[in-house]
C-alpha positions as CSV (number, residue, x, y, z in Angstrom):
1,X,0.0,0.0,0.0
2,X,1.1,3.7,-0.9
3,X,1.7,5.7,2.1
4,X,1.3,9.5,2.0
5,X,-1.4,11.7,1.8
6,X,-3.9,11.3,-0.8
7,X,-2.7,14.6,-2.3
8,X,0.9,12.9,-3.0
9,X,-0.2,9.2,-4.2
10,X,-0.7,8.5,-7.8
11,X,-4.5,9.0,-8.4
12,X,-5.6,11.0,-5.9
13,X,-7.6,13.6,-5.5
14,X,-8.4,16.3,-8.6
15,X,-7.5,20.0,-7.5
16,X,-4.5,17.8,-6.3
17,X,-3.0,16.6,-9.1
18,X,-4.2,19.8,-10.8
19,X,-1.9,21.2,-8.2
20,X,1.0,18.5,-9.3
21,X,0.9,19.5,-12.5
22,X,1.0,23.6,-11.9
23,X,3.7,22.3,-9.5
24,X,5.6,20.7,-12.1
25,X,5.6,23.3,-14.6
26,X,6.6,26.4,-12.7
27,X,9.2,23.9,-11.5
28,X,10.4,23.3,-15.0
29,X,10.1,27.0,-15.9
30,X,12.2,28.5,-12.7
31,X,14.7,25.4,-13.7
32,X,15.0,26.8,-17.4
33,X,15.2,30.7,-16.2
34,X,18.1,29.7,-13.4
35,X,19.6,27.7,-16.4
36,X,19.3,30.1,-18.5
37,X,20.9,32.8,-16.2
38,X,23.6,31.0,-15.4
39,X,24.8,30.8,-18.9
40,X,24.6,34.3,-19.3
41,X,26.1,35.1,-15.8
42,X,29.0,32.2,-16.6
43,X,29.5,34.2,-19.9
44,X,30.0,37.6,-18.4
45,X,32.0,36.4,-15.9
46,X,34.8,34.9,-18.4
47,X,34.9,38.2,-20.4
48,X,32.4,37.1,-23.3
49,X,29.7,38.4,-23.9
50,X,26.3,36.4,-24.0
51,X,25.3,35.0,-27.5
52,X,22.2,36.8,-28.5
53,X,19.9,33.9,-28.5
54,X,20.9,33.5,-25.4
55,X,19.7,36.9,-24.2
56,X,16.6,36.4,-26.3
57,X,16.0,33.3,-24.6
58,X,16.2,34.8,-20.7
59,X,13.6,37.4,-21.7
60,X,11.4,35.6,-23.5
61,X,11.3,33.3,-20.5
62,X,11.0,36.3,-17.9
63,X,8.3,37.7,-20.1
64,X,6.3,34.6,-20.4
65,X,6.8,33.9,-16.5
66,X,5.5,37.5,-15.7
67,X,2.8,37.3,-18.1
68,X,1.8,33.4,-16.7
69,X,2.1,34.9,-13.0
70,X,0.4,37.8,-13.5
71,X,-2.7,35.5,-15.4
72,X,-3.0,33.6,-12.2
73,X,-2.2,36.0,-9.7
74,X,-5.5,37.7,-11.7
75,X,-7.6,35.4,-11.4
76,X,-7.0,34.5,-8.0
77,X,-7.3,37.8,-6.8
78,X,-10.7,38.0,-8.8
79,X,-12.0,34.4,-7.4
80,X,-11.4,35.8,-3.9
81,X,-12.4,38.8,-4.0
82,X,-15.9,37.2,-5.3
83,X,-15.5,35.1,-1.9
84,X,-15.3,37.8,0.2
85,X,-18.2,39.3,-1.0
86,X,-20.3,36.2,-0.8
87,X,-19.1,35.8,2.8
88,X,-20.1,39.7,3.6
89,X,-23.4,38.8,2.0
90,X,-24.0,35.4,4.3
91,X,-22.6,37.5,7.0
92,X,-25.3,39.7,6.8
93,X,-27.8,37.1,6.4
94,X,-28.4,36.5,3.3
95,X,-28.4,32.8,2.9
96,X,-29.5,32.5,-0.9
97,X,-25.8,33.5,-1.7
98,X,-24.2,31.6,-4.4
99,X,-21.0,32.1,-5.6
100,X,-20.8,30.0,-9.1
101,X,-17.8,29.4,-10.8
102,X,-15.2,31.8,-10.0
103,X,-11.6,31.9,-12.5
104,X,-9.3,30.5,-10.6
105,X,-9.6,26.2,-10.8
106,X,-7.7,25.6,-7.9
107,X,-10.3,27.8,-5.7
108,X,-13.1,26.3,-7.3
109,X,-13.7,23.1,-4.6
110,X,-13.2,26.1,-2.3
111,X,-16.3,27.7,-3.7
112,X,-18.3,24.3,-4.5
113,X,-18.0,23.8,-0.5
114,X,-19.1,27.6,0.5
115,X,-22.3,27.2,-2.0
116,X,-23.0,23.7,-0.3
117,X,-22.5,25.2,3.2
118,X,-25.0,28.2,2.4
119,X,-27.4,25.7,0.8
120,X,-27.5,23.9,3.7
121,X,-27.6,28.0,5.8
122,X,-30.9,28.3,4.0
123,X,-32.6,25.1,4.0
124,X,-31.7,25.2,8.1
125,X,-33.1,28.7,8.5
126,X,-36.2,28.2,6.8
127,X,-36.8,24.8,8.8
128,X,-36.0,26.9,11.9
129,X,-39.1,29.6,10.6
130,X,-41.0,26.6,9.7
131,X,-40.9,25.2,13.4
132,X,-41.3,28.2,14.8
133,X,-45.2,28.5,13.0
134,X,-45.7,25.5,13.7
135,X,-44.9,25.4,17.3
136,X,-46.4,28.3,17.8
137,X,-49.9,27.0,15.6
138,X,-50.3,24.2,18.0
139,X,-50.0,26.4,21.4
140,X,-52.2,28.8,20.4
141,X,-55.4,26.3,20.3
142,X,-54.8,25.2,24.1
143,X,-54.0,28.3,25.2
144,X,-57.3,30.3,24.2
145,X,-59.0,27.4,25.6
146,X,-57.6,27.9,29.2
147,X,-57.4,32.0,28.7
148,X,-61.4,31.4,27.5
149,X,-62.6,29.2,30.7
150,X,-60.8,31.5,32.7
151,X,-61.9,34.7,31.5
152,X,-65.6,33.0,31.7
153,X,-64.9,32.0,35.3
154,X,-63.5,35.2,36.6
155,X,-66.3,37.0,34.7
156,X,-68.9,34.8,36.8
157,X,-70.5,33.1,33.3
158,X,-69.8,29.4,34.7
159,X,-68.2,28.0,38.1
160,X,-64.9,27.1,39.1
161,X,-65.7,23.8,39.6
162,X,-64.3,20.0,38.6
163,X,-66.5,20.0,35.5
164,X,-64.6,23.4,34.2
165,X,-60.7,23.0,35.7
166,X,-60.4,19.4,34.6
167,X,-60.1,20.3,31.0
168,X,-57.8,23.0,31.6
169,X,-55.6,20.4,33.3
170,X,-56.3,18.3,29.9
171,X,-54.7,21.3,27.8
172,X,-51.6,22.3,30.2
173,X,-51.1,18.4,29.8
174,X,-51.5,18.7,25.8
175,X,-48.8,21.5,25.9
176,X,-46.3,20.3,28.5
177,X,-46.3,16.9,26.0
178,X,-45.8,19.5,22.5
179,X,-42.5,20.7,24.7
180,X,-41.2,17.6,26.0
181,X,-41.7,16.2,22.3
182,X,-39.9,19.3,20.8
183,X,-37.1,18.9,23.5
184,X,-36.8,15.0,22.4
185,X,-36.7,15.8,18.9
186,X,-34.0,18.7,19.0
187,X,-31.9,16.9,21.6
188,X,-31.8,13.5,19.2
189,X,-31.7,15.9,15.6
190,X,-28.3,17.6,17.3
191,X,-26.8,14.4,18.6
192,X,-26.6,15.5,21.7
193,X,-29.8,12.7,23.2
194,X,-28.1,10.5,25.8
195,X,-29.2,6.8,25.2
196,X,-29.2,4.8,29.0
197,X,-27.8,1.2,27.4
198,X,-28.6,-2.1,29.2
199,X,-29.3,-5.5,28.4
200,X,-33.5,-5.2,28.0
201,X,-35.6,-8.6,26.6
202,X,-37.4,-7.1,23.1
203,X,-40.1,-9.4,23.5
204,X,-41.1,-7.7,27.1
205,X,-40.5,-4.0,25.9
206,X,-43.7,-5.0,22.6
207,X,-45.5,-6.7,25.7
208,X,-45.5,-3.2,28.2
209,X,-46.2,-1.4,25.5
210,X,-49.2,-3.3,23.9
211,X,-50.6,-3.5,27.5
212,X,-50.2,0.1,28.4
213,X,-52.3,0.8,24.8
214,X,-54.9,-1.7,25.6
215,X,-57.3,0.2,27.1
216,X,-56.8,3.1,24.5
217,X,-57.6,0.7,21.4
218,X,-60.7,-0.9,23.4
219,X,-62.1,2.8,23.6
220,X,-61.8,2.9,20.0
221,X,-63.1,-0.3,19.0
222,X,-59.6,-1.5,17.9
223,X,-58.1,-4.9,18.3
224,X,-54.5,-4.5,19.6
225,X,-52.7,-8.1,19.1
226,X,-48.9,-9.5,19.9
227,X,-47.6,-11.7,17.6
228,X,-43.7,-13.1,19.0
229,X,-41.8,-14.7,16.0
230,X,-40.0,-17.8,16.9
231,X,-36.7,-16.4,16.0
232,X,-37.4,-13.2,18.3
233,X,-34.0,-12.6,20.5
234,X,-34.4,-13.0,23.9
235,X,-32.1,-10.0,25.1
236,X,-30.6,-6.9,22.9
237,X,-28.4,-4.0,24.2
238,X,-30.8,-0.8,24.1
239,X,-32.3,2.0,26.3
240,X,-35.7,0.6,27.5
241,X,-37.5,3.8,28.0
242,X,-36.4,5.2,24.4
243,X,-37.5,1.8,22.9
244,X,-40.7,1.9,24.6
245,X,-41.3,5.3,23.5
246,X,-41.1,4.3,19.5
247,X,-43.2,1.9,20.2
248,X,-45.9,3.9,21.6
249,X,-45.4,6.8,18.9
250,X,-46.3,3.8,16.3
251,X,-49.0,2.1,18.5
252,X,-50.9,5.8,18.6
253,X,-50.4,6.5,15.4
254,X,-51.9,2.6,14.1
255,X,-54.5,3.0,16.7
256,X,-56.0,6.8,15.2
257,X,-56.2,5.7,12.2
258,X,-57.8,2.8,12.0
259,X,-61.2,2.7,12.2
260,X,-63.8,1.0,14.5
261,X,-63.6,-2.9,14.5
262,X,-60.4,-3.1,12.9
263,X,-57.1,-4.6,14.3
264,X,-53.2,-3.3,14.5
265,X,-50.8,-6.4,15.1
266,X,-47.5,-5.7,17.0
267,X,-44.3,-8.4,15.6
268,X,-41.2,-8.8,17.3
269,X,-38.5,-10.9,15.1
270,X,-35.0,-11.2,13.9
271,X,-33.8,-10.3,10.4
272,X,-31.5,-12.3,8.7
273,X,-28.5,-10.4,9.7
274,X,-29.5,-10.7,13.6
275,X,-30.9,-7.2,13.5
276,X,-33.8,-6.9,16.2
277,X,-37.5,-6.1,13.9
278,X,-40.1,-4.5,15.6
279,X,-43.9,-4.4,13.3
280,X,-46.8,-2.4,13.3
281,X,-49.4,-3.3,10.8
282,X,-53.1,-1.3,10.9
283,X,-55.9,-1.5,8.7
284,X,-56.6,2.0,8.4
285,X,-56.2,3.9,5.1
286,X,-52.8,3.7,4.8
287,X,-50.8,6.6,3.7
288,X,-50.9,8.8,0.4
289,X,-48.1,8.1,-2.1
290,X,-47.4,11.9,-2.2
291,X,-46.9,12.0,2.0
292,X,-45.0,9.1,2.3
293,X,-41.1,10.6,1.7
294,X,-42.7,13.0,4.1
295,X,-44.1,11.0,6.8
296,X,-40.8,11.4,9.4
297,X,-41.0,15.1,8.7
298,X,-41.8,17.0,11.9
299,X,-45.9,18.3,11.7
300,X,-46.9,15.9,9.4
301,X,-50.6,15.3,10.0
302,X,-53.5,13.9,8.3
303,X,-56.4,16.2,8.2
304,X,-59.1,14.3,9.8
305,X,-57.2,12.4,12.7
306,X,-55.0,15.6,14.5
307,X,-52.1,15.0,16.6
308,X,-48.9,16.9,16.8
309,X,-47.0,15.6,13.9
310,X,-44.3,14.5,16.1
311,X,-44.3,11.2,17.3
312,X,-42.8,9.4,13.8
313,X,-40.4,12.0,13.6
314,X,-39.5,11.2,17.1
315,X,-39.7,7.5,16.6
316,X,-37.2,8.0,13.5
317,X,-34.4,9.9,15.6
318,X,-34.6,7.5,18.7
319,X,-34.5,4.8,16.2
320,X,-31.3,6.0,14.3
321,X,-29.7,6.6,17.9
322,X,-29.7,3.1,18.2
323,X,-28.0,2.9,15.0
324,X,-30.9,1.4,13.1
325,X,-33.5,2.4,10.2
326,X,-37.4,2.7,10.4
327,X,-39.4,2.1,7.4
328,X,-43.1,3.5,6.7
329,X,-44.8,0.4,4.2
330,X,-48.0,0.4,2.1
331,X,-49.2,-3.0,1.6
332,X,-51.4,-3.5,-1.7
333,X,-54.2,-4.4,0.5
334,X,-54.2,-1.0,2.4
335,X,-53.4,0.2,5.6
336,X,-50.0,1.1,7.1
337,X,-46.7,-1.7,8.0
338,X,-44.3,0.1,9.9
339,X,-40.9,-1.6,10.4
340,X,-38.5,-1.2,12.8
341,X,-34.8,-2.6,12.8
342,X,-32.3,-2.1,15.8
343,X,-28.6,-3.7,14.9
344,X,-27.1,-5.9,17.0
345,X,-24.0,-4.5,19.5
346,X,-21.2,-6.6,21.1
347,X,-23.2,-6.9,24.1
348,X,-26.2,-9.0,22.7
349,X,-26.6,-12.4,24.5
């Protein structure tokens, strides 16, 4: 194997043999002109003078190598100059800068990257405005619902009684979940979500959480079934709580959309390369063709069934955590197979 940098190895990377080569020639031509003056220096020094093509050669070679220099020196000074401006533009917040093509080669990866980094400015900041609608769209509703009842109580219209608080509790509970969601999410989308690892049975974690949503599918006339594959594994390396919790984003979203007297099955099995597979199947509608790239987007909802729009997104960045992929299915039949994989780690049994 080739040691060295990838810049110095045969076959590496473009600008970098671009660079050999610009290397190599102003090599060759500062060889020729020191070559070349010390003929003519050799010549003066033994009492000749220099033969004239001799002295026709040195200037044409100074002249070219001024004219070569001052070409790249040029465009250089015109590719970063164009840089600068871009970055005093981004600076001041405009993200939709784009620099192009710019003169100089060598300073074109440079400008490639700064395009790609204020691409990526833009498409952040308009997320950032997008969640900040968003956030505050869904606050709004349970907050003019508590400021009404209260306003109605203070004003005398209705009493302060059990029948009128308890739905104001129902709200506060609605928004303190928005907030914990949105702290999930943002913690897990910057990296910085601490999973609590132990050695948790996958088979018990699809049992607690089809129990807990038991009574929430009987009030909606849903059947809520465990199926447990043969080949299930009997203990994975995973943080319990954060594995429950994808779980129950799924579970809630199989259980509002299917509709009464229907059924959402819950599977726990192995894939062929010992990865842990977690199913959700419902009969509801399934989702739209054009929604589903979309469907781990943060405030994705249907129309008719509400919800925050959180929970898949959620279950998608607590399942890549773990290092494994969730995938949102529609079977020809309808309704929605939601699939779960969680790689094996050198502390499965």
């Amino acid at each position: 194997m080739r040691g060295g940098p990838p810049w110095m190895r045969p076959g590496g990377f473009g600008p970098g043999r671009r660079f050999r080569r610009g290397a190599f020639v102003a090599l060759a031509f500062v060889v020729l002109l020191v070559a070349a003056l010390a003929t003519v220096v050799g010549s003066i020094l033994s009492g000749n003078a220099p033969a004239p093509w001799i002295t026709v050669a040195v200037s044409a070679v100074v002249v070219v190598g001024l004219i070569l220099s001052a070409r790249v020196l040029w465009r250089s000074a015109r590719s970063v100059g164009v840089l600068m401006d871009a970055a005093d533009r981004v600076a001041g917040g405009d993200y939709t800068t784009r620099v192009g093509e710019v003169p100089s080669r060598p300073l074109g990866r440079l400008t490639a990257a700064f395009d790609q980094m204020t691409e990526r400015l833009e498409t952040n900041e308009r997320r950032r405005r997008e969640l900040l609608a968003d956030v505050a769209h869904e606050l709004r509703n349970p907050l003019q619902v508590i400021r009404g009842s209260l306003e109605g109580m203070l004003d005398g219209l209705y009493p302060a009684d059990e029948e009128r608080l308890r739905p104001l509790l129902e709200e506060t509970e609605v928004m303190s979940r928005l907030l914990e969601d949105l702290r999930t999410l943002s913690m897990a989308e910057a990296g910085v979500l601490t999973l609590e690892r132990e050695t948790v049975d996958p088979r018990r974690v699809a049992e607690d959480a089809v129990e807990a949503y038991r009574s929430t599918a009987d009030e909606a006339d849903v059947r809520l079934k465990l199926v447990v594959g043969d080949d299930a594994p009997a203990a994975i390396d995973a943080d319990p709580v954060r594995l429950t919790e994808v779980l129950a984003n799924l579970l809630t979203n199989a259980i509002r959309h299917s509709p009464a007297g229907a059924s959402v099955t819950v599977r726990v099995g192995s894939a062929a390369n010992r990865d842990v597979v977690f199913e959700v199947d419902d009969n509801g509608p399934g989702i739209p063709s054009d929604q589903v790239p979309f469907v781990f987007d943060r405030f994705v909802t249907s129309a008719d069934t509400g919800g925050t729009g959180l929970g898949l997104a959620i279950a998608k960045r607590l399942v890549e955590a773990h290092g494994g992929t969730i995938q949102a299915i529609m079977p020809n039949g309808g309704g929605t197979h939601m699939r779960v994989r969680i790689p094996p780690t050198e502390h499965v049994i």
